[in-house]
mmCIF file of the C-alpha atoms, coordinates in Angstrom:
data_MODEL
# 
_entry.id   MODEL 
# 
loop_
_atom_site.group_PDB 
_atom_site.id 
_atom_site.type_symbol 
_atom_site.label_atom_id 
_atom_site.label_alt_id 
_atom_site.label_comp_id 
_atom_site.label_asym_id 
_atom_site.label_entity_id 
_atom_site.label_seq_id 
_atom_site.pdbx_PDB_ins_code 
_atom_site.Cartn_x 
_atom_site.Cartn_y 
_atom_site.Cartn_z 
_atom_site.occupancy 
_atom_site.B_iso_or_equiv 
_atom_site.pdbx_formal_charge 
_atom_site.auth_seq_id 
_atom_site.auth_comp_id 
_atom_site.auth_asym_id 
_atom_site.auth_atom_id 
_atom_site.pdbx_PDB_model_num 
ATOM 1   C CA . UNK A 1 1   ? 118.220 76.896  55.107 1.00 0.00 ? 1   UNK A CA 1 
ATOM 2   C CA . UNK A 1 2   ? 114.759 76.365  55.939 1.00 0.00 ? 2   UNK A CA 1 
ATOM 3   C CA . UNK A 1 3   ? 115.257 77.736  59.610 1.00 0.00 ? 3   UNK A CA 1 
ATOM 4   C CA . UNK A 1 4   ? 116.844 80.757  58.289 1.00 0.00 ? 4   UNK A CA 1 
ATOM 5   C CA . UNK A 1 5   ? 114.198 81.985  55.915 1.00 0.00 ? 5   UNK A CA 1 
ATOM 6   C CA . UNK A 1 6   ? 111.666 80.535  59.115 1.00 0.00 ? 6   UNK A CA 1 
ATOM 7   C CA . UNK A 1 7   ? 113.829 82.754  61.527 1.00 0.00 ? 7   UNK A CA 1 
ATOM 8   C CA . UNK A 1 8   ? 113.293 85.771  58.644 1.00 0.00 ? 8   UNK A CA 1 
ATOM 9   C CA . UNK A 1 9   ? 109.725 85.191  58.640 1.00 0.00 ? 9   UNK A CA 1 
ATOM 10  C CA . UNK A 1 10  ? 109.325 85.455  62.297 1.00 0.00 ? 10  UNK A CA 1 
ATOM 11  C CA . UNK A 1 11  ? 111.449 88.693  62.601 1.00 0.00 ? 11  UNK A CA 1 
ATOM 12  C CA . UNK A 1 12  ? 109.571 90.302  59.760 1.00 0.00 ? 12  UNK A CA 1 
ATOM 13  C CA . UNK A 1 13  ? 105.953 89.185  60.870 1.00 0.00 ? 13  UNK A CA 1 
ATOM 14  C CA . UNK A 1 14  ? 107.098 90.675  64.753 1.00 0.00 ? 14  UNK A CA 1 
ATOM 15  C CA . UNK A 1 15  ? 107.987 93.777  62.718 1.00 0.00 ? 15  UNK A CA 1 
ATOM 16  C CA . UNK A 1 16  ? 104.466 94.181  61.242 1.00 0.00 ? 16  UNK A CA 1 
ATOM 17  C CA . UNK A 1 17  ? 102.711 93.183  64.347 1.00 0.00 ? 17  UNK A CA 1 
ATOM 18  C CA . UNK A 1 18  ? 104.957 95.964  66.346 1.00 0.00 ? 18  UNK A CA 1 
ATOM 19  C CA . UNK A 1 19  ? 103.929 98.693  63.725 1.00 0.00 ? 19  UNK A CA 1 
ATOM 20  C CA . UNK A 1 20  ? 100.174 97.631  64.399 1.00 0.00 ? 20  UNK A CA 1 
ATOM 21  C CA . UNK A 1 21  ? 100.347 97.768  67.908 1.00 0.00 ? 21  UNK A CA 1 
ATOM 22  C CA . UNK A 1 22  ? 101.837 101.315 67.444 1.00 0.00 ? 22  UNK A CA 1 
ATOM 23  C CA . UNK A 1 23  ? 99.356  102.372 65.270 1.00 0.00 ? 23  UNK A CA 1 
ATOM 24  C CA . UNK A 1 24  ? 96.333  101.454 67.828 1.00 0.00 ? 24  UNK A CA 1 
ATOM 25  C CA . UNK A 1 25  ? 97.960  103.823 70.282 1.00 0.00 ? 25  UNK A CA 1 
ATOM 26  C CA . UNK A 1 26  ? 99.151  106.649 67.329 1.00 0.00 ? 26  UNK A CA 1 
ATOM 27  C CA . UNK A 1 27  ? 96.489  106.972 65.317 1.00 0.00 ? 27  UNK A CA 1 
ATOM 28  C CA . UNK A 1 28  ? 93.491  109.386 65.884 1.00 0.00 ? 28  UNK A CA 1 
ATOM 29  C CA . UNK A 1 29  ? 90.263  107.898 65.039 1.00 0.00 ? 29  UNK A CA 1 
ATOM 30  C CA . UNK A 1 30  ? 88.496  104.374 65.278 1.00 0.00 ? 30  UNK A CA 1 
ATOM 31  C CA . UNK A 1 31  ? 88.187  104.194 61.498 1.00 0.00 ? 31  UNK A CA 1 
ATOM 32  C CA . UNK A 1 32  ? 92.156  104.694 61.401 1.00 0.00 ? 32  UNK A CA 1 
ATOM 33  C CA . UNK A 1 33  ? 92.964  102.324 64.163 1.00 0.00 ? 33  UNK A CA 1 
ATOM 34  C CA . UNK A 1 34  ? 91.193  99.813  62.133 1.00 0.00 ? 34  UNK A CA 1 
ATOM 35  C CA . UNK A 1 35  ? 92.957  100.202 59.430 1.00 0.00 ? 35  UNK A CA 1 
ATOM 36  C CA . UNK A 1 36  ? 96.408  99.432  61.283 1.00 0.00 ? 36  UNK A CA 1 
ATOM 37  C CA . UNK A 1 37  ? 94.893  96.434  63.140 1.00 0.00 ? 37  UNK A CA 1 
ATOM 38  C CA . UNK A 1 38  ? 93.516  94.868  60.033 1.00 0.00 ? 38  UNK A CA 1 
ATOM 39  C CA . UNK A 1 39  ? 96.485  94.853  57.741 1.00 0.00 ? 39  UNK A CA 1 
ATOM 40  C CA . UNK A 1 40  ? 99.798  95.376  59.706 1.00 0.00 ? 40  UNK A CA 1 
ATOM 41  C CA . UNK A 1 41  ? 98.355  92.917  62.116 1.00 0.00 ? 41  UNK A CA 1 
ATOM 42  C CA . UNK A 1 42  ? 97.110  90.530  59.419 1.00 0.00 ? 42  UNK A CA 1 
ATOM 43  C CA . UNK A 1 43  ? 100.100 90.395  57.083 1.00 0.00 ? 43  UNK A CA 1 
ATOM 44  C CA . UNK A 1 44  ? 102.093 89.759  60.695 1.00 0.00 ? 44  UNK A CA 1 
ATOM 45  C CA . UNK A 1 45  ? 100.407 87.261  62.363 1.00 0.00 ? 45  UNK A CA 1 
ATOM 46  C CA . UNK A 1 46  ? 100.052 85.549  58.739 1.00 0.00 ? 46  UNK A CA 1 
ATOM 47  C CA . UNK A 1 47  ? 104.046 85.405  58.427 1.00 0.00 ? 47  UNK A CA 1 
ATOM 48  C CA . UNK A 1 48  ? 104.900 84.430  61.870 1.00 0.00 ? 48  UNK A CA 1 
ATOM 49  C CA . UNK A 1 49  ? 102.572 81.366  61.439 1.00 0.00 ? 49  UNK A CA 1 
ATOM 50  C CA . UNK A 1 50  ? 103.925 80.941  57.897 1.00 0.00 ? 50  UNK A CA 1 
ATOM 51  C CA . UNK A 1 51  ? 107.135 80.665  59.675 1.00 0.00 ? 51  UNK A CA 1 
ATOM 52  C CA . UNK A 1 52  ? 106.040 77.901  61.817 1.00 0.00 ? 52  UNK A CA 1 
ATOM 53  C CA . UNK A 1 53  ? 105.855 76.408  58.761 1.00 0.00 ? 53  UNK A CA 1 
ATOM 54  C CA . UNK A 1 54  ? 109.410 76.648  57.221 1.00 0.00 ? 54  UNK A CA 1 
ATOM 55  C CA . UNK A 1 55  ? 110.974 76.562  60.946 1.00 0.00 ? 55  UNK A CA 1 
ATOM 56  C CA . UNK A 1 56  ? 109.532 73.198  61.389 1.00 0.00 ? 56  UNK A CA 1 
ATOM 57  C CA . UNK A 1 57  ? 108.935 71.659  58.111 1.00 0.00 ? 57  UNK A CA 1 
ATOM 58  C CA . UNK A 1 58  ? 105.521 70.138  56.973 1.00 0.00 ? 58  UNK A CA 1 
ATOM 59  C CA . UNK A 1 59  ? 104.240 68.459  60.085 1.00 0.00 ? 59  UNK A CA 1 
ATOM 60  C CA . UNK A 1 60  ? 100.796 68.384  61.557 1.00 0.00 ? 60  UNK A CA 1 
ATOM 61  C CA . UNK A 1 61  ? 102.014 71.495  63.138 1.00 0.00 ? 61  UNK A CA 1 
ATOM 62  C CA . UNK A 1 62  ? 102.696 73.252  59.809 1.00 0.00 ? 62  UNK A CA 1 
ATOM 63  C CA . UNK A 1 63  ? 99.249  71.830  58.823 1.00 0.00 ? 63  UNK A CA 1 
ATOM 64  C CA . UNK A 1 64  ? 97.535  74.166  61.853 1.00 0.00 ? 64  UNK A CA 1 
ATOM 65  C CA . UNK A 1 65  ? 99.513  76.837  61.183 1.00 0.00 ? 65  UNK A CA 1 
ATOM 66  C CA . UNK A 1 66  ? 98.145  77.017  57.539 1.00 0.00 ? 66  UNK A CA 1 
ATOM 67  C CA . UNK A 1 67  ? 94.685  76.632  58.546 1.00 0.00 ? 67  UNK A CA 1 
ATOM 68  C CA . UNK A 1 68  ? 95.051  79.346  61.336 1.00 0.00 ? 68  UNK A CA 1 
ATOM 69  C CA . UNK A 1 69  ? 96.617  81.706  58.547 1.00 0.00 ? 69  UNK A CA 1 
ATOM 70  C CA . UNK A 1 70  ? 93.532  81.106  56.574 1.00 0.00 ? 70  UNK A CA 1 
ATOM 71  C CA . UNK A 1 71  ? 91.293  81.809  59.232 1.00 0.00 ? 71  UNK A CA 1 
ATOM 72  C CA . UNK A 1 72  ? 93.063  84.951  59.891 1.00 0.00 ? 72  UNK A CA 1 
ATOM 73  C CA . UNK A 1 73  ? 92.716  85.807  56.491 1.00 0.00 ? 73  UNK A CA 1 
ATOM 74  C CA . UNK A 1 74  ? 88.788  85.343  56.199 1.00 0.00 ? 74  UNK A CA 1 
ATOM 75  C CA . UNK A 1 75  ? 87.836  86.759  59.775 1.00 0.00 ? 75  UNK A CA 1 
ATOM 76  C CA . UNK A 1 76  ? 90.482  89.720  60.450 1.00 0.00 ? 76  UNK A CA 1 
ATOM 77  C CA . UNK A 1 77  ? 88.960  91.989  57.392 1.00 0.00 ? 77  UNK A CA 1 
ATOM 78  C CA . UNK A 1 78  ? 85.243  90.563  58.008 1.00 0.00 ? 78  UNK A CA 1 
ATOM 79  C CA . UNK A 1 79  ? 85.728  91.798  61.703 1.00 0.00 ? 79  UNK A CA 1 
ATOM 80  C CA . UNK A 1 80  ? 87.044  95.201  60.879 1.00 0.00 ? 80  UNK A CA 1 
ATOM 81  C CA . UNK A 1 81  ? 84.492  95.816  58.386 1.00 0.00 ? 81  UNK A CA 1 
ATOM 82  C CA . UNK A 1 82  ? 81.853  95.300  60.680 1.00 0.00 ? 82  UNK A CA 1 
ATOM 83  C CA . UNK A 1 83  ? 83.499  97.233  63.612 1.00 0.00 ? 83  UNK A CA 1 
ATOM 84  C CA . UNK A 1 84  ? 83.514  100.215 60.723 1.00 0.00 ? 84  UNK A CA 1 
ATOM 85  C CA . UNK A 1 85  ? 80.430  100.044 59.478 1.00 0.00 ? 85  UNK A CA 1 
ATOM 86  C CA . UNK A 1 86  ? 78.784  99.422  63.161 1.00 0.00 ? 86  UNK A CA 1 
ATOM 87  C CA . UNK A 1 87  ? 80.580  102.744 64.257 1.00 0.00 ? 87  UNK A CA 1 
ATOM 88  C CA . UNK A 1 88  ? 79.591  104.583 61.691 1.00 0.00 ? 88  UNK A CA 1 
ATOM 89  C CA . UNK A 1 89  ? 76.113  103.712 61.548 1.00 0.00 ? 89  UNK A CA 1 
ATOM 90  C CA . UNK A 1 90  ? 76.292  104.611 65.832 1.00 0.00 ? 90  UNK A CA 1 
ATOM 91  C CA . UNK A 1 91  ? 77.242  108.119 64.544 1.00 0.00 ? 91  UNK A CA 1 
ATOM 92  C CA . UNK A 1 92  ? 81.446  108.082 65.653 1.00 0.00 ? 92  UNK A CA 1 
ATOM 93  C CA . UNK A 1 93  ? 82.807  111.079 63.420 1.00 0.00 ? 93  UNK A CA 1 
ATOM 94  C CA . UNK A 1 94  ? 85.587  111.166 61.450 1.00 0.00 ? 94  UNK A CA 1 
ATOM 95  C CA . UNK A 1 95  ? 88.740  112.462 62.689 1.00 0.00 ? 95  UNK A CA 1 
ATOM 96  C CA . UNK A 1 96  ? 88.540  116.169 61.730 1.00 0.00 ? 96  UNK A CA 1 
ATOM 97  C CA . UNK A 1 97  ? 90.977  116.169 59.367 1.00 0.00 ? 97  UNK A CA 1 
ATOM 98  C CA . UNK A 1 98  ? 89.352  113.360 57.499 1.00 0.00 ? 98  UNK A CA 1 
ATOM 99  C CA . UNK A 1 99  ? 89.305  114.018 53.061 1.00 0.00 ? 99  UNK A CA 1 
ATOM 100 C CA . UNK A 1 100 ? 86.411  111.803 52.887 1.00 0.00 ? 100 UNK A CA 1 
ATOM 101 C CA . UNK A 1 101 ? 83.861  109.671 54.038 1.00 0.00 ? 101 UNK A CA 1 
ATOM 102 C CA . UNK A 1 102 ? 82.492  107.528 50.809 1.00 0.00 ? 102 UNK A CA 1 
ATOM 103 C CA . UNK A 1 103 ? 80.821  105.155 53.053 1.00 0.00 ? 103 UNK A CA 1 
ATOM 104 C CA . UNK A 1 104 ? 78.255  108.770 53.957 1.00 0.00 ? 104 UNK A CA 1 
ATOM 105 C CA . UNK A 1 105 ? 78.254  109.236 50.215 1.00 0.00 ? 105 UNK A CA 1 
ATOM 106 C CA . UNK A 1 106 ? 76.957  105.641 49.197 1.00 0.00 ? 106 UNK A CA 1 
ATOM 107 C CA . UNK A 1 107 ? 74.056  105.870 52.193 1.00 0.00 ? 107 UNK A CA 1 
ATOM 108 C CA . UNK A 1 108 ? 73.300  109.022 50.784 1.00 0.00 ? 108 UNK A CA 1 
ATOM 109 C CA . UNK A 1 109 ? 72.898  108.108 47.649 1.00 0.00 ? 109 UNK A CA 1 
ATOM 110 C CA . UNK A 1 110 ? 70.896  105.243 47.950 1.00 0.00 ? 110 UNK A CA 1 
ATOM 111 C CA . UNK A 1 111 ? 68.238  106.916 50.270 1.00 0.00 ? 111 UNK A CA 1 
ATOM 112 C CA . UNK A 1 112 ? 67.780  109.979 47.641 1.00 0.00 ? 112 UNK A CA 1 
ATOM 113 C CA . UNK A 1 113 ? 67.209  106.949 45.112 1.00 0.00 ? 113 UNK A CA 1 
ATOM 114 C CA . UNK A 1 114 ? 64.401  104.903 47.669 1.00 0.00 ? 114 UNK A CA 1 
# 
């Protein structure tokens, strides 16, 4: 039972990772690539190494895989945000059909109040 809900895991967690991976190529703008990367690639790589875990039962194996999933976790977001923030304060535009850009509308605000 265990290798069957591992095996699930590992297709689904593929799955997520594949959509990423498509969205780096697809989409049109840094800001939007980063957005694919950081959750489709987080929430896949988290479940394939959360399927280590069921495939192979709790081992010192399982125990790595946990600790890489948490590691993931904390640095994948903290990454992205910087490689956001560091592009927009370097002056990379929006993609042109961009709604909004709150992150302009918080600097903006905070320099009329300085």
């Amino acid at each position: 039972m265990n290798e069957t809900i591992g095996l699930i895991l590992l297709i689904v967690g593929v799955s997520f990772d594949v959509i990423g991976c498509i969205g780096l190529v697809r989409l049109p703008d840094i800001y939007n690539r980063l957005q694919a990367a950081t959750k489709c690639v987080t929430l896949g790589t988290c479940m394939i190494l959360l399927s280590v875990l069921f495939y192979t039962g709790f081992n010192p194996i399982a125990i790595k895989a946990l600790l890489c999933i948490w590691f993931v976790l904390m640095t994948s977001p903290t990454g992205a945000h910087a490689i956001a923030r560091a592009a927009h304060r370097s002056g990379i535009r929006l993609w042109e059909k961009s709604v909004m850009d709150k992150y302009a509308d918080d600097r903006e605000g905070s320099e009329d109040k300085a």
